[in-house]
C-alpha angles and dihedrals in degrees: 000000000000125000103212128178123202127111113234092236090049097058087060095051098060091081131022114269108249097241116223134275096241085047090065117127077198095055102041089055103055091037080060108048087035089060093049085046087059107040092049089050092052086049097048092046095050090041090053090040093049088051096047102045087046092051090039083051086049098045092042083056108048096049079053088053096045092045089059090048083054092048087040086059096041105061127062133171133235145230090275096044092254108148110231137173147118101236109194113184102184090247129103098202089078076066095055118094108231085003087137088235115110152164134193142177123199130164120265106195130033099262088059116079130156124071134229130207152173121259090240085055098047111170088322116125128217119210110251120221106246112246088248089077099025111036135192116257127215087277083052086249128137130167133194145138124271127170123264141232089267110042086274133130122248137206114211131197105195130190143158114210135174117242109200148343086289094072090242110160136195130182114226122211124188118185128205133192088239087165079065093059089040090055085045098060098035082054083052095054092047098059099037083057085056102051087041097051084048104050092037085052096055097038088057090052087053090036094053086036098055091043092056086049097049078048091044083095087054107051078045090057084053095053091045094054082052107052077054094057103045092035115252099111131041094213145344110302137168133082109292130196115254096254086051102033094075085057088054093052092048096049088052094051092046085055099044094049080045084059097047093049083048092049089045088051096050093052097049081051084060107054097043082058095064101038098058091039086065095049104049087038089064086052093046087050090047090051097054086055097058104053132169112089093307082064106048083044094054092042097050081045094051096045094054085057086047092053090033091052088053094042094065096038082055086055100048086044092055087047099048088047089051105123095008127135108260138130140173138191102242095196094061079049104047088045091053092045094051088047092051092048090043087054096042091040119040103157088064121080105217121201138203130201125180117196113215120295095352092102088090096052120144122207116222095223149042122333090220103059089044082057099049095044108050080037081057091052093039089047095055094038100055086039088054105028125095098229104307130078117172120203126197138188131191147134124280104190127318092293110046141029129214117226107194129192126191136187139192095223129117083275114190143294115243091254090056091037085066095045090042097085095052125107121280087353113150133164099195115066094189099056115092125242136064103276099252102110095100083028079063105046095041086055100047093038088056093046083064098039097241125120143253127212135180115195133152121277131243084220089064094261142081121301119206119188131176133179118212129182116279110223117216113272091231114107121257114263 
């Protein structure tokens, strides 16, 4: 069993919560523009297709209707009603068998006879519409599509004219490929989609890309925040754009009034220090006069206040310190605590053990605090221990490291492993002090949101491990 002490919310807090994809300024922003990319360039292209297929239709059109004016001019009719005539439209496709282009004359009233065709026509016939879907107008004119000798679709100019005083009459027909037109513009549209496509493609990367140059000050304010949390920086520093630089001064000036209310605190801390020392000195001095078992009541008493005094200005100094910009070396510390045990305790072997390249840890917070609580492990283990306490330091994450200390002593059930951490809690009447050394530890290690944990030790003893935040091996600057 393992008596671990870390608040869940605190664990989180130790580093900043990657926010989510879909919670990107970044991200919003491009979806965003890239949408409105899309949705101009379909309404362009449909807008630039309508136009052109409606232009390619008219002028279609028109050639057809001026080819049946042409025809219209080229054929007569003689004494005896016969339609003649050699019609030459200026276009050799009316030569072309199956070509989709066509003219024809028929008569139109019963003295014409004859009828006259193109070469691509031959003696072929072409269904006409009936006049019930495709009506005269006023010009006895009418036009409509029909299908075509090959599968195709044909657009028809139609008219019935009279051809002389006689009354004799001929219909004029004059046939157009309008599945080639159609080809045309669906070709047209194929490769406009292209070139859009293209040309959008390329608008949303420099868009996007324009877009994550005007954020870059942002993701450096967020590195900048973070050199200042991890320590590496004192405040926010680096060339900002104008809409970004008033935030920056802001933040310092929030940091700096956060260091004045630190240093105020500490001072306060300070004083009340000293004025409750003097106070419980005199106590201890008065004990020690009076002697006799009165006297050696009154002094331990007085000496729990005295460590219980410390212990909770301790306290108030590691929580005015929380957030604050500190860091220490743990190796130079771990190195000066094991000389001075060695040298308090020389019947104890004490060992060190450094695991890879955790020798050049650095600890993100005060000096002091790393020193009392590791002091606070070394110190029970070498009261408790038979003659062996084994200290280790590695790395726990890219963020924190672990500093463990065993002992071989008779260590703790599970039961007294959860009451251990408690103030003024000791198991062993006999031993001297008050009972806050693992009080100690578990406090400082929260005020830094790391955790605490008491397990049994493969060495026969307790093993105490605790796991504190790793500052970034850069120098301050």
């Amino acid at each position: 069993m393992t008596d671990e002490l870390q608040p869940e919310a605190d664990r989180t807090a130790a580093a900043p919560e990657r926010p989510r994809f879909t919670e990107s300024l970044t991200f919003r922003v491009v979806s965003l523009s890239s949408v409105w990319v899309i949705a101009a360039f379909l309404v362009v292209a449909g807008l630039i297709s309508s136009l052109y297929e409606r232009t390619a239709q008219s002028g279609f059109e028109a050639v057809v209707r001026a080819q049946l004016y042409n025809l219209i001019n080229s054929v007569t009719v003689d004494e005896t009603g016969t339609l003649s005539g050699v019609p030459n439209l200026g276009d050799l496709r009316y030569s072309q068998p199956l070509s989709g282009w066509y003219w024809e004359v028929i008569p139109a009233s019963n003295n014409t006879e004859g009828r006259l065709a193109s070469f691509s026509l031959g003696p072929r016939k072409i269904n006409s519409q009936p006049t019930e879907l495709a009506p005269f107008d006023m010009q006895y004119r009418r036009d409509y599509r029909t299908e075509g000798l090959d599968g195709e679709t044909l657009y028809v100019e139609e008219a019935e004219v009279v051809l002389d005083q006689d009354n004799h009459a001929a219909r004029f027909r004059v046939m157009g490929n309008a599945s080639v037109v159609q080809s045309d513009i669906a070709a047209f549209d194929r490769k406009m989609a292209l070139y859009l496509g293209f040309f959008g493609l390329g608008s949303i990367v420099i868009n996007a890309l324009a877009i994550l140059y005007g954020l870059r000050p942002l993701s450096s304010v967020r590195q900048a925040l973070g050199d200042v949390r991890t320590g590496r920086s004192e405040r926010l520093k680096g060339s900002f754009p104008a809409e970004i630089r008033p935030l920056a001064v802001e933040m310092n000036a929030l940091i700096d009034s956060n260091r004045r209310i630190v240093e105020r605190a500490r001072t306060q801390v300070g004083n009340l220090a000293h004025s409750l020392k003097t106070p419980v000195a005199v106590l201890l001095n008065e004990a020690s006069a009076i002697g006799g078992e009165k006297g050696r009541i009154v002094g331990e008493q007085g000496e729990i206040m005295r460590r219980q005094v410390q212990h909770y200005l301790d306290r108030a100094r590691v929580a005015a310190t929380d957030g604050t910009i500190a860091r220490a070396p743990v190796g130079p510390v771990l190195e000066r605590l094991l000389k001075v045990m060695r040298r308090l305790n020389p019947a104890i072997d004490f060992e060190d053990h450094v695991d890879g390249d955790a020798a050049s840890t650095v600890f993100a917070g005060e000096q002091q605090d790393l020193e009392e609580t590791i002091g606070n492990l070394l110190e029970n283990a070498a009261k408790y221990g038979r003659g062996r306490v084994v200290l280790r330091l590695r790395p726990a994450g890219a963020e924190c490291f672990g500093i463990t200390v065993e002992d071989d002593g008779p260590g703790l059930s599970d039961a007294e492993m959860a009451e251990a951490t408690k103030r003024g809690r000791r198991f062993d009447e006999r031993a001297t002090g008050s009972g806050l050394g693992l009080s100690i530890v578990a406090d400082t290690v929260l005020q830094y949101r790391g955790s605490f944990r008491l397990s049994r030790s493969e060495i026969g003893g307790l093993h105490a491990e605790v796991i504190l935040p790793r500052a970034s091996d850069a120098p301050m600057s």
